[in-house]
N, C-alpha and C positions, 0 to 999 in steps of 0.2 A: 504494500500500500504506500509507503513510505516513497518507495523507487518513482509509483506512478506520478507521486503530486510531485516528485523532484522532476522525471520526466515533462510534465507538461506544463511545470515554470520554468524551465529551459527555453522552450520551443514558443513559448507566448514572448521570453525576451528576445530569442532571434528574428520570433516577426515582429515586433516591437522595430529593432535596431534595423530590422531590412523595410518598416516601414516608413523610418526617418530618412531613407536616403534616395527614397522616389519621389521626382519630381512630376508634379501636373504635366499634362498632355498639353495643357492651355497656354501655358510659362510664355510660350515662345510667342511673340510679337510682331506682325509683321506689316515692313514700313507701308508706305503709298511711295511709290517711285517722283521724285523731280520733274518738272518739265524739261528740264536739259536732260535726264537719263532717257525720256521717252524719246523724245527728239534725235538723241546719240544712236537709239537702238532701232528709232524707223527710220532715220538717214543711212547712218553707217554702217550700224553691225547687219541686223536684217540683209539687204543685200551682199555684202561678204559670206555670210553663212551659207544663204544659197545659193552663190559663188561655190564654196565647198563642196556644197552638194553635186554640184556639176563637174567641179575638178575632180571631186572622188569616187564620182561614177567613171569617168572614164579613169582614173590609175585602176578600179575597180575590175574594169574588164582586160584592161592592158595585164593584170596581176592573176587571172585563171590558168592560165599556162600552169602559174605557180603553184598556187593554193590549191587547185582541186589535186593532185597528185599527193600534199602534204594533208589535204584535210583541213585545214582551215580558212575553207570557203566561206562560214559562219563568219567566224571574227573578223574577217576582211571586209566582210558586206556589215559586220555590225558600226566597224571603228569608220570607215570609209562613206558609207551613205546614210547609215538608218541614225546614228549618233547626231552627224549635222543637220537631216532633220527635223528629228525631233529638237533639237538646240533651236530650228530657222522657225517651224509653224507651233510648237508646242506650247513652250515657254510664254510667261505673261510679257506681255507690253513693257518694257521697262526695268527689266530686273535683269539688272548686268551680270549678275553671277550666275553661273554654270549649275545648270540642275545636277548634272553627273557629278 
């Protein structure tokens, strides 16, 4: 009997102590982009991106020779096309940082 209540004041302090160190789902914050950052990202970045898109569809097919023999046809189509655009059409208006 003794063991059990020692057992389960143990385990009420570890969820105790593992309960002090989760934080809210909600904590995080987040801004409303600048008119200069929307600005920066429909001028400049937007068109560069899918820019990339275009440049890495063709390294893309220029690089099958390669990749389909080694098997990493996946990760060349993933880093190569499907990355930049989801970076070009995904992403919010404005938010310069990289989802990946």
């Amino acid at each position: 009997m003794r063991f059990m209540k020692r057992l389960i004041s143990v385990w009420i302090g570890i969820l105790f102590l593992v309960s002090l160190s989760v934080t809210p789902l909600s904590a995080g914050e987040t801004k409303e982009p600048s008119p200069d950052e929307v600005a920066a990202d429909l001028l400049f970045i937007r068109p560069l991106a899918f820019s990339s898109i275009i440049v890495g569809a063709g390294i893309f097919v220029v690089s099958l020779p390669f990749t389909l023999p080694t098997g990493n046809l996946s990760l060349a189509g993933r880093k190569l096309v499907i990355e930049p655009w989801k970076y070009t059409f995904s992403k919010p208006l404005g938010h310069l940082e990289s989802p990946f």
